[in-house]
TISE-644546 format. One record per residue (C-alpha): residue number from 1; residue in three letters; x, y, z. Coordinates in pm, 1 decimal. Layout:
# residues N
NUM_Ala_X_Y_Z .
...
This chain:
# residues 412
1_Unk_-10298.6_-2465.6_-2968.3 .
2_Unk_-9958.8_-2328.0_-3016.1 .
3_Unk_-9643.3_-2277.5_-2769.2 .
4_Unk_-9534.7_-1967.2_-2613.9 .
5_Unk_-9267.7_-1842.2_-2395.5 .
6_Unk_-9252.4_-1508.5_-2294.5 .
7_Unk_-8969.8_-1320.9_-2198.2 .
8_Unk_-9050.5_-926.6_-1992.1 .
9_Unk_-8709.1_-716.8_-2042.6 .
10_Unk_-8713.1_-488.6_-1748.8 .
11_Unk_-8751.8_-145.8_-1769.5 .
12_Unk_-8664.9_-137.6_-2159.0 .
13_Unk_-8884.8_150.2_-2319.6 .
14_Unk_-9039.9_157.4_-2632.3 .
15_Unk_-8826.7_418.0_-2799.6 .
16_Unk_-8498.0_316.3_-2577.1 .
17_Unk_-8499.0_-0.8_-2783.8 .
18_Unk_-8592.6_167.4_-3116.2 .
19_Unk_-8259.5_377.7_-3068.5 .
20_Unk_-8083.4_83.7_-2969.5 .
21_Unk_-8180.3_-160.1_-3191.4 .
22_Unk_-7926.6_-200.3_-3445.5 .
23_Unk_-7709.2_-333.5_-3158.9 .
24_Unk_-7932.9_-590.9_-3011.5 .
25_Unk_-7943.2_-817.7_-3352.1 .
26_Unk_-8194.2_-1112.4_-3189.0 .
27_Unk_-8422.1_-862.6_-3048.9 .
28_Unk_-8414.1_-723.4_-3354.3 .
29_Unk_-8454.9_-994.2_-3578.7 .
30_Unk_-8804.8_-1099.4_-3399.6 .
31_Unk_-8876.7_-775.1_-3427.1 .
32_Unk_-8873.7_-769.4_-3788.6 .
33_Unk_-9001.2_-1074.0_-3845.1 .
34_Unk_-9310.2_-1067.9_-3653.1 .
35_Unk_-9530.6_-823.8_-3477.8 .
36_Unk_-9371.7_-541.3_-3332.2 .
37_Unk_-9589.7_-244.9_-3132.8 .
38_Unk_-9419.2_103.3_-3149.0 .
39_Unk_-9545.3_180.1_-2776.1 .
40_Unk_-9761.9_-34.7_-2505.6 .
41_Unk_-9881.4_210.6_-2294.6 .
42_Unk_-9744.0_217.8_-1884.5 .
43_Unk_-10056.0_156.4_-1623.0 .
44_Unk_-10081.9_479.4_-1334.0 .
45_Unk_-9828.3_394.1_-1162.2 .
46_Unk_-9595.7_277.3_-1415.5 .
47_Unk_-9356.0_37.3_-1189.5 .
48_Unk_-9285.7_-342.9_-1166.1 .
49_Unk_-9553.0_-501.3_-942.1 .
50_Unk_-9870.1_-337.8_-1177.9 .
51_Unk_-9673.1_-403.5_-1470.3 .
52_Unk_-9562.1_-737.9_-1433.3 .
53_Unk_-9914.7_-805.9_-1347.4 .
54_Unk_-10096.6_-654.3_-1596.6 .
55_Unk_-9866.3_-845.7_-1832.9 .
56_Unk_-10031.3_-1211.7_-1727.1 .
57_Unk_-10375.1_-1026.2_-1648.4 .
58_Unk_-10537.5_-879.9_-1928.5 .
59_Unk_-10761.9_-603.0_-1692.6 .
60_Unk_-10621.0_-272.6_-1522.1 .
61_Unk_-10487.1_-189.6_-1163.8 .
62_Unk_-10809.4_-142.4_-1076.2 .
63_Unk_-10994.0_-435.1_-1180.1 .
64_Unk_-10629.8_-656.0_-1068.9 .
65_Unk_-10537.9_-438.4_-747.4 .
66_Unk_-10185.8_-419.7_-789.7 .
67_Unk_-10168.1_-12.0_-883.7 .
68_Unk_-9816.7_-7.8_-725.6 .
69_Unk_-9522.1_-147.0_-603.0 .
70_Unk_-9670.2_-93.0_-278.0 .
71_Unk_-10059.8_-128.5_-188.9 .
72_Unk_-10261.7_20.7_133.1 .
73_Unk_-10279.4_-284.6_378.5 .
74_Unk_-10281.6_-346.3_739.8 .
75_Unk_-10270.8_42.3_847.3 .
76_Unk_-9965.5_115.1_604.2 .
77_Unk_-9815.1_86.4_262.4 .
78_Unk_-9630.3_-296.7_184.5 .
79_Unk_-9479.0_-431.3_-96.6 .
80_Unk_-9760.9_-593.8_-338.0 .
81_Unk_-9704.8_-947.5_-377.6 .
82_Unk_-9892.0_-1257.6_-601.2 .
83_Unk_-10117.4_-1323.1_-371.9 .
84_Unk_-10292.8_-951.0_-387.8 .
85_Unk_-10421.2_-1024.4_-746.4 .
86_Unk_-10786.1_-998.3_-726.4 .
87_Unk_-10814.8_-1210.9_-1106.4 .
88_Unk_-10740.3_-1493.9_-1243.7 .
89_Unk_-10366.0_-1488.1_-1384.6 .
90_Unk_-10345.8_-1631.9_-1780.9 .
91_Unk_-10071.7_-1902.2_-1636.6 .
92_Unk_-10370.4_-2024.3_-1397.8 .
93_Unk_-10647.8_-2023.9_-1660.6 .
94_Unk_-10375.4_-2171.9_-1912.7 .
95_Unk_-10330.0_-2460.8_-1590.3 .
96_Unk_-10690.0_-2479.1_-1533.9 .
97_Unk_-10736.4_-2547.4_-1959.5 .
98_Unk_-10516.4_-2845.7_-1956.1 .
99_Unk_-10151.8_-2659.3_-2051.8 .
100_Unk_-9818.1_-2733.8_-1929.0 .
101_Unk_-9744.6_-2422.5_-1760.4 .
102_Unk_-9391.4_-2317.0_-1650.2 .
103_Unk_-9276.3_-1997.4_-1459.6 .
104_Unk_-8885.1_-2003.9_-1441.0 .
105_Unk_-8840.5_-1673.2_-1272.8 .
106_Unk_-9106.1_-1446.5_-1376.7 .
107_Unk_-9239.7_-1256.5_-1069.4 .
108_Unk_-9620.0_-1222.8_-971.1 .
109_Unk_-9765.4_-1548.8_-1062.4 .
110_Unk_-9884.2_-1784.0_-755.1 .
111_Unk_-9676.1_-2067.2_-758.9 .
112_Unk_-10018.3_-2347.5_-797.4 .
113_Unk_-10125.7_-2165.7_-1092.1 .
114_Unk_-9789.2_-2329.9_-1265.5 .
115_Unk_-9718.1_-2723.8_-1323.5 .
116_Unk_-9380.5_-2578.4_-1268.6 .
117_Unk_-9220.4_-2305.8_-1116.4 .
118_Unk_-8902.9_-2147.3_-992.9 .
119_Unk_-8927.9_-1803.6_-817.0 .
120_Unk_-8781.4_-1485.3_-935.1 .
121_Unk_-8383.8_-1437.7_-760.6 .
122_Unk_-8516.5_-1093.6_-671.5 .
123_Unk_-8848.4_-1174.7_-424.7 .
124_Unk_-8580.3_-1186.6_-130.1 .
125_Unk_-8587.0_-836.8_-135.2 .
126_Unk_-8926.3_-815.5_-115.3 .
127_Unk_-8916.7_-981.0_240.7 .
128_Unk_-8961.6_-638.8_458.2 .
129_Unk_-8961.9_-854.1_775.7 .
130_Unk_-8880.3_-1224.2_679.9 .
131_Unk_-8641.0_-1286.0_930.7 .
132_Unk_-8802.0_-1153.3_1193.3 .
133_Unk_-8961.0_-1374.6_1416.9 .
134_Unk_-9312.1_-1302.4_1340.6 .
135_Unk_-9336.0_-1203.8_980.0 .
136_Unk_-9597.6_-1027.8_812.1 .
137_Unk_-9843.6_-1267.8_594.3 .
138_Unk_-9746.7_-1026.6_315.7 .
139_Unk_-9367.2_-1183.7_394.4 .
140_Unk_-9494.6_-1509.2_380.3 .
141_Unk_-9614.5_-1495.8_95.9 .
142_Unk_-9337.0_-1396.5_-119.3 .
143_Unk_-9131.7_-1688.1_74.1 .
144_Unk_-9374.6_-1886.7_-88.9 .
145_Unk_-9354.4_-1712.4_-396.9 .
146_Unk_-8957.6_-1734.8_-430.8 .
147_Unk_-8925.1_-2121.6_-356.5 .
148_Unk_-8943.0_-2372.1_-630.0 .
149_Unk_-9223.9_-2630.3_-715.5 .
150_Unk_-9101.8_-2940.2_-931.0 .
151_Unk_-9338.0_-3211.0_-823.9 .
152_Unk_-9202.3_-3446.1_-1110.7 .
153_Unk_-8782.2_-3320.7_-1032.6 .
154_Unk_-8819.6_-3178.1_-1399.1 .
155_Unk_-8588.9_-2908.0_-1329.7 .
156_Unk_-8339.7_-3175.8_-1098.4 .
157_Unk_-8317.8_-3378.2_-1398.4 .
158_Unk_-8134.4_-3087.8_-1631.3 .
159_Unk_-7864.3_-3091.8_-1360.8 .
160_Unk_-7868.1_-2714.8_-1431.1 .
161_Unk_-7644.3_-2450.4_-1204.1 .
162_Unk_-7839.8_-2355.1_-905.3 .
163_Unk_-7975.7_-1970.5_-986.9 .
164_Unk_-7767.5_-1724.1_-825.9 .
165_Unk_-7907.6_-1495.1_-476.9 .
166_Unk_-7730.8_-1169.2_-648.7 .
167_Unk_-7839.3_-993.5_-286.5 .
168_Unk_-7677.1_-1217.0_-52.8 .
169_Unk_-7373.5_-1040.5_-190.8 .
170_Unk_-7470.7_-651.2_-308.4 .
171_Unk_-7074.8_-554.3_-370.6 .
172_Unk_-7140.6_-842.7_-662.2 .
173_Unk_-7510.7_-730.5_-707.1 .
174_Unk_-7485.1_-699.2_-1094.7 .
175_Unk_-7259.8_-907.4_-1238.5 .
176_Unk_-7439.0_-1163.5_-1057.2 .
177_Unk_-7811.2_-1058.4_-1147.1 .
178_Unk_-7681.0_-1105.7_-1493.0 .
179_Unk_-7578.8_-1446.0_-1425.1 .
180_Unk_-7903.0_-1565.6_-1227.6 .
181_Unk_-8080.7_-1428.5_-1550.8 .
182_Unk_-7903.1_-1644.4_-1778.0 .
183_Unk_-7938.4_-1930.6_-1531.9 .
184_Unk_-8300.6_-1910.9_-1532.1 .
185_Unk_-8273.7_-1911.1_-1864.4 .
186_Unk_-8062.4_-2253.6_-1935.3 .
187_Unk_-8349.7_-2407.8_-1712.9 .
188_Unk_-8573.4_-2268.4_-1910.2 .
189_Unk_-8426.8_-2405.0_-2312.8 .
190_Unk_-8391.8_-2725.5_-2107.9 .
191_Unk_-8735.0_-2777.6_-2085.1 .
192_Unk_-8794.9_-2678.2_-2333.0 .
193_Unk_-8606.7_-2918.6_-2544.8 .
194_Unk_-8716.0_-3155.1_-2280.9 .
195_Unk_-8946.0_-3516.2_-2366.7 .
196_Unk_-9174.8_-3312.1_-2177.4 .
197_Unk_-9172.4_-2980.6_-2303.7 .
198_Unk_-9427.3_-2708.0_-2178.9 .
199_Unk_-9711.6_-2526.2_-2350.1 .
200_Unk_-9594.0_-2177.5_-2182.8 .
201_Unk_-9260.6_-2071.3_-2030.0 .
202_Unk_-9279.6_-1727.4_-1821.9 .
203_Unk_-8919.6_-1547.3_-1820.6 .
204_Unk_-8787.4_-1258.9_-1722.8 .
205_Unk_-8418.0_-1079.2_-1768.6 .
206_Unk_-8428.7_-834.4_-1446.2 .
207_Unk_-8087.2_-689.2_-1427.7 .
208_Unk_-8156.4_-444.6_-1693.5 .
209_Unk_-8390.4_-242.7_-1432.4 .
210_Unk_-8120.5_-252.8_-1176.6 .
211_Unk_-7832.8_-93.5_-1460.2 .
212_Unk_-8084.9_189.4_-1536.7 .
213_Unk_-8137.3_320.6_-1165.8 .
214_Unk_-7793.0_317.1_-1079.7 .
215_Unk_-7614.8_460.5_-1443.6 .
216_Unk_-7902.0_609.1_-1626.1 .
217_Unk_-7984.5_512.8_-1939.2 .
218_Unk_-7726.7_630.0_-2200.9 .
219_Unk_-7446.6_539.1_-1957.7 .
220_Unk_-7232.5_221.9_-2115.7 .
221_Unk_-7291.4_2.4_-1880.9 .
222_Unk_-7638.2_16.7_-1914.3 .
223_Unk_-7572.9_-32.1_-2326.5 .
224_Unk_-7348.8_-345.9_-2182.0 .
225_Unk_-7678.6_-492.7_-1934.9 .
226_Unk_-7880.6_-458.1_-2295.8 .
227_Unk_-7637.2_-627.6_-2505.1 .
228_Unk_-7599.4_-911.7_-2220.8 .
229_Unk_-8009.2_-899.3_-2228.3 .
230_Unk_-8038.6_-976.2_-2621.5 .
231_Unk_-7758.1_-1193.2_-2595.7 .
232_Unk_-7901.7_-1390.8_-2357.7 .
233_Unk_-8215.9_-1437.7_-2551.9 .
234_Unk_-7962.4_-1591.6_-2856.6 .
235_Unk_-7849.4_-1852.4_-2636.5 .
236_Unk_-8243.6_-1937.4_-2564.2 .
237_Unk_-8311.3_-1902.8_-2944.5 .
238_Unk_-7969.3_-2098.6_-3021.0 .
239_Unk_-8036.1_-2397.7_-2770.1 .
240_Unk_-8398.9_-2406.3_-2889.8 .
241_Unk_-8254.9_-2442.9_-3235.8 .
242_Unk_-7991.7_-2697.9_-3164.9 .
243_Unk_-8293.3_-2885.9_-2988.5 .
244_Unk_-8514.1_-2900.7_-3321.7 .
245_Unk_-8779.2_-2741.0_-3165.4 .
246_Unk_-8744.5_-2355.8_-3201.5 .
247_Unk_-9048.4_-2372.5_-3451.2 .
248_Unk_-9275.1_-2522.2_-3245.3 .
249_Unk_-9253.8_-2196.0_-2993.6 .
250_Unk_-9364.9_-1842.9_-3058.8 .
251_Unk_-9258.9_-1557.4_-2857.8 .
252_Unk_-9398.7_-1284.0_-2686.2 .
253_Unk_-9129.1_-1016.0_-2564.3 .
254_Unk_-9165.2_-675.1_-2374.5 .
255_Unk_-9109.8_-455.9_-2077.7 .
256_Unk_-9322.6_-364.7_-1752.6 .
257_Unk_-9246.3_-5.7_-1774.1 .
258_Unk_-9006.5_293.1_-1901.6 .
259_Unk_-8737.0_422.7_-1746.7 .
260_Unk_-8655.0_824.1_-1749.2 .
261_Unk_-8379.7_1022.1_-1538.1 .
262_Unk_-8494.2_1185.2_-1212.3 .
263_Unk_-8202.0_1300.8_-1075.0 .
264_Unk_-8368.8_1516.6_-780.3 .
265_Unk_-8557.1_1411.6_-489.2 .
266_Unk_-8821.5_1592.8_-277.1 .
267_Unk_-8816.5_1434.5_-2.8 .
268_Unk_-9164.6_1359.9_122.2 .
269_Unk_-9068.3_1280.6_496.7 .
270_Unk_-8901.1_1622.2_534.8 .
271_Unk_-9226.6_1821.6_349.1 .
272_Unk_-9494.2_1659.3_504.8 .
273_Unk_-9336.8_1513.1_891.8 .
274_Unk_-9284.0_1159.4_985.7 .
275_Unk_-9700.2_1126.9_1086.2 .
276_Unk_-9823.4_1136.4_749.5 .
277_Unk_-9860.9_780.8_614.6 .
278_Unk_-9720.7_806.0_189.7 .
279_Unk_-9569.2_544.9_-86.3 .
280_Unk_-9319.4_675.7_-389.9 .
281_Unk_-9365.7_520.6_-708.5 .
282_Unk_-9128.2_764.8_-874.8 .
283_Unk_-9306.1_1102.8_-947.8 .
284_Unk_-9642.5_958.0_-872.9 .
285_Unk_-9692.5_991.5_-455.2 .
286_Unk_-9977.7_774.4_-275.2 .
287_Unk_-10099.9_961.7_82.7 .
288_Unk_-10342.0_758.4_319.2 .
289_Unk_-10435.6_1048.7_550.1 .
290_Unk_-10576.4_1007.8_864.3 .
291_Unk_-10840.4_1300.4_913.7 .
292_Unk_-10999.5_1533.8_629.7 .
293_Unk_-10771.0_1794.5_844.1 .
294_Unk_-10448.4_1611.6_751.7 .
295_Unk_-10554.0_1558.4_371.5 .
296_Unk_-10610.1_1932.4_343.8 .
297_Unk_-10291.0_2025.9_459.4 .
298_Unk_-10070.3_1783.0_302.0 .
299_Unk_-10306.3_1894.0_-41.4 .
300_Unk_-10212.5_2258.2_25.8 .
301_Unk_-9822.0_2176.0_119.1 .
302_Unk_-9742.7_1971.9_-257.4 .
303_Unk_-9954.4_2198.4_-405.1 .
304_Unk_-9724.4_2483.9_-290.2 .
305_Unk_-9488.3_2290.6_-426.4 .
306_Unk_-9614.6_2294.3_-831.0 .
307_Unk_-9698.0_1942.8_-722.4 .
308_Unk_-10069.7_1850.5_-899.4 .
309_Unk_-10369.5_1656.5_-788.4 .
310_Unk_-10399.8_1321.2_-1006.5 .
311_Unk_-10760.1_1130.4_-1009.2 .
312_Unk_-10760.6_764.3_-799.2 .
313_Unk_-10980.1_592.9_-1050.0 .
314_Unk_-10661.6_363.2_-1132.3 .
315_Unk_-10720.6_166.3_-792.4 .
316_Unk_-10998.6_-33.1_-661.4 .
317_Unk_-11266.6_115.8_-540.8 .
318_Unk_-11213.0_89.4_-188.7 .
319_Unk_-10809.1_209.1_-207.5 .
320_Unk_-10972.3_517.7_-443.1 .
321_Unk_-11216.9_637.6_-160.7 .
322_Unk_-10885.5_625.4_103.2 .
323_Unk_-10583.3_716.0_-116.7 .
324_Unk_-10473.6_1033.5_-236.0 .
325_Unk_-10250.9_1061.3_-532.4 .
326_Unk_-9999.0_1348.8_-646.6 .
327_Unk_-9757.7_1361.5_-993.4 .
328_Unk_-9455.7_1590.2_-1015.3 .
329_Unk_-9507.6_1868.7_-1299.5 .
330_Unk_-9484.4_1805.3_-1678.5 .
331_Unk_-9157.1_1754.5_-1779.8 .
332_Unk_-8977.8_1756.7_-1401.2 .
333_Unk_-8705.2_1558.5_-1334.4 .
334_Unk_-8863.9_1498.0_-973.6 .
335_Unk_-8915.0_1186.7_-768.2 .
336_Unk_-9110.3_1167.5_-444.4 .
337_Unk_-8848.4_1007.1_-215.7 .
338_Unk_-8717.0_1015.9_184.0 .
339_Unk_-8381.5_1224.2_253.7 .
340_Unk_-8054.0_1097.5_162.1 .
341_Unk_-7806.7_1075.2_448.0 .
342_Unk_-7588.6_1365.8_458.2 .
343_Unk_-7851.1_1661.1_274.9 .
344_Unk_-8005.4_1989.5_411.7 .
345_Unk_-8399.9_2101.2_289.9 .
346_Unk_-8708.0_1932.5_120.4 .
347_Unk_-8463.1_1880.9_-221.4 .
348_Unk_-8154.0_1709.1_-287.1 .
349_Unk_-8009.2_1447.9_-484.5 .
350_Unk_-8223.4_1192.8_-595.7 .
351_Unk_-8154.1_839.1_-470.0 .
352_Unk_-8131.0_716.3_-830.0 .
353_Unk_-7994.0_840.2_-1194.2 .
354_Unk_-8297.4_689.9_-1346.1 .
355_Unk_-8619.7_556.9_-1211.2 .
356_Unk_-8957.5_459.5_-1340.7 .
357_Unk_-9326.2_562.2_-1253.4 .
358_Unk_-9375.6_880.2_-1442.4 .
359_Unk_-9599.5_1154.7_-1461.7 .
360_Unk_-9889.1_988.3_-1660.5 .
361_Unk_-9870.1_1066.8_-2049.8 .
362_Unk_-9462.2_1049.1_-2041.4 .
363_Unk_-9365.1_906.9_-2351.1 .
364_Unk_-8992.5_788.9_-2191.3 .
365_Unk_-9293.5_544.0_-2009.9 .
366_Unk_-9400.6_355.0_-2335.2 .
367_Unk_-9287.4_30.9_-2338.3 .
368_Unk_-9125.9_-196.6_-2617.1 .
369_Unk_-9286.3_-518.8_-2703.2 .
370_Unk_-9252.4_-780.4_-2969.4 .
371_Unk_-9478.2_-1110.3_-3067.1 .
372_Unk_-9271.3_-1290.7_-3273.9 .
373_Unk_-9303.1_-1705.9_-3409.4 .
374_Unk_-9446.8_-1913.6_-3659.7 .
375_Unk_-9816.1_-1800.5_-3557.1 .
376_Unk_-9767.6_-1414.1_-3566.2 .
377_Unk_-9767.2_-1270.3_-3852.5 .
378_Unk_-9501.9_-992.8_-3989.1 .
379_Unk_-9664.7_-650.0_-3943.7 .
380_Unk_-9565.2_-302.5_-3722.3 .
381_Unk_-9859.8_-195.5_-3522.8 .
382_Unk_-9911.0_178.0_-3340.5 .
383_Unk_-9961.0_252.7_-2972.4 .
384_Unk_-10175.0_-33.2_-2765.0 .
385_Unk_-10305.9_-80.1_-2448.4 .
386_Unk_-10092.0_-280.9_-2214.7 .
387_Unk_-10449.8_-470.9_-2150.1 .
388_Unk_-10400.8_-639.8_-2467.0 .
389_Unk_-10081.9_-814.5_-2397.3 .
390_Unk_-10203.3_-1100.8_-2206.6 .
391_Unk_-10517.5_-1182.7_-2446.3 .
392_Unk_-10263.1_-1154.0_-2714.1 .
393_Unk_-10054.7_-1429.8_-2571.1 .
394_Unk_-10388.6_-1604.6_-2488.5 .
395_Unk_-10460.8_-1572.8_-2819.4 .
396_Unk_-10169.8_-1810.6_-2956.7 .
397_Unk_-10202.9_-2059.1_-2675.5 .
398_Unk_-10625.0_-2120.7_-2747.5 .
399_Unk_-10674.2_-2025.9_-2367.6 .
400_Unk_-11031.3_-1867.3_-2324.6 .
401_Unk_-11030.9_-1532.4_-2102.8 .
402_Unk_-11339.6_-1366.6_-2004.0 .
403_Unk_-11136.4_-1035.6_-2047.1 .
404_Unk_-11303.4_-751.7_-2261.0 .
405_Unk_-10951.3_-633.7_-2446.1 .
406_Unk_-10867.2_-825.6_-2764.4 .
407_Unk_-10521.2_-946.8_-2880.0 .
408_Unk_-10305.4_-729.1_-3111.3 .
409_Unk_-10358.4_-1014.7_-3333.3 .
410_Unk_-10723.1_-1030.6_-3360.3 .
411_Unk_-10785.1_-960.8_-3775.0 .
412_Unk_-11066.2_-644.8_-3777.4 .
């Protein structure tokens, strides 16, 4: 059994961080000295909750159920939280195998599937209707999944800063994500270098994500979130080294989706009325209709449009048989979105410079990711499947999956 900790960059695309490299000298450095894949392919839809799932999960959307940053549930469309996962997560079959498991900040993973965990600084705005008096049980279960479990005070014990809430103040919104993302990071090398050190550390640098929607991603202060991102990982790598035990961890690095520019908006509610019942996920738009009647015309109004038909085969079967799904034309700058304030028509700005969730097939979608230690060997590997991300990592840490993909690692 070896040690892991993996680290998901948000929104970093495969060939964003190719052009970028030379600038981002850690990344770049376990890049070239371990196993780097030139594209892990994006699931349908391409966003952060199926991502960051299929990252820990080894199967697709429709074998894990999380096919979008929102799901069908309870008569509408909610934010998808941990507790939607329909498999077993590799931290909980690394748990149930006898391995220290800690999540410091990594979103969708159950907080008993970890020996120790600390939820992402994000998952408060996931809370639709957590203050309200009754919540929804979807709400109540991201309060669960952004407290923190330390049943041992592990954590107390590194008298580390206490992790930011970048949304409690949104004037301060960035400079302070960056700063909860190196926090969770110092708690993370201090374990690390701990008496008690765990098997597998989860981590996650989400601030990136938040750069790209609002700036794009040539803008400079997106270069600046990158350069903070990879600089962030030296102080890990630095702290591990000071600590004597950097090579007794490998690493396993990478994004949960692309990012591309989409600069207009259709906006859905103004196309289709306020009865029709849809979900964006960037140019991919999910429709629950409520009679054949309804589907027909809503079918007939985005096709009208140049809007196309797109197969439900990436959700479970019982979401497939309710859902429909659209995608924006090749090569449109289009997302699916609700009016901005102020606009006239179906089209207008869109509500971000950059978003993710692209037409399937987009290469701006492909993501970066790097394995990197002294149990991955030095190699450059094609396009993958992002299936074989998590049996890769299981694949260093001896955990036994039941999953049908194979790790990038696996000799032929």
């Amino acid at each position: 059994m070896a040690k892991l900790i993996m680290i998901m960059i948000d929104g970093i695309s495969a060939d964003h961080f190719e052009d970028y490299r030379k600038h981002l000298p850690n990344l770049d450095r376990l890049a070239s000295q371990g196993t780097q894949v030139m594209g892990m392919s994006p699931e349908m839809c391409g966003t952060s909750c199926p991502g960051r799932t299929s990252i820990v999960t080894g199967v697709a959307p429709s074998e894990h159920g999380i096919y979008g940053n929102y799901i069908y549930a309870d008569g509408g469309f909610r934010w998808a939280n941990p507790y939607d996962i329909k498999v077993d997560t590799l931290p909980a079959l690394a748990k149930q195998q006898g391995l220290d498991v800690a999540c410091i900040g990594y979103g969708m993973v159950r907080p008993e599937d970890c020996t120790l965990y600390h939820g992402p600084w994000w998952a408060d705005e996931m809370l639709m209707r957590g203050k309200d008096a009754e919540p929804l049980p979807a709400d109540m279960n991201w309060q669960k999944a952004s407290r923190t479990v330390d049943p041992q005070g592990r954590i107390a014990a590194l008298n580390a800063e206490t992790v930011e809430h970048p949304n409690h103040t949104p004037e301060f919104k960035l400079q302070l994500g960056m700063l909860a993302d190196q926090q969770l990071i110092d708690i993370a090398a201090g374990l690390a270098c701990s008496d008690q050190a765990p098997d597998y550390i989860l981590l996650e640098i989400a601030i990136t994500d938040y750069f790209l929607h609002r700036y794009g991603p040539d803008h400079a202060l997106t270069r600046w979130s990158l350069r903070t991102a990879d600089a962030q990982i030296g102080t890990l790598l630095s702290a591990l080294e000071q600590g004597g035990v950097l090579d007794q961890y490998n690493f396993a690095i990478c994004s949960d989706h692309g990012h591309a520019a989409m600069t207009q908006g259709l906006y859905v509610d103004r196309l289709l009325g306020d009865d029709v019942i849809w979900s964006s996920e960037g140019a991919v738009l999910l429709i629950k209709p409520d009679s054949p009647e309804q589907a027909e015309e809503v079918t007939r109004k985005l096709l009208n449009e140049g809007m196309a038909v797109w197969d439900t085969d990436f959700m479970p079967v019982e979401d497939s048989q309710q859902l429909l799904a659209f995608v924006v034309p090749e090569g449109s700058d289009i997302s699916f979105e609700a009016a901005v304030t102020g606009t006239e028509g179906i089209y207008g700005p869109s509500k971000y410079q950059s978003n993710h969730g692209m037409r399937p097939g987009t290469r701006a979608d492909y993501r970066f990711c790097i394995f990197s230690g002294p149990d991955v060997p030095q190699q450059q590997l094609g396009e993958a499947q992002n299936i074989r991300f998590a049996p890769t990592m299981a694949d260093i840490l001896g955990v036994n999956t039941s999953w049908e993909a194979r790790s990038l690692l696996e000799k032929n």
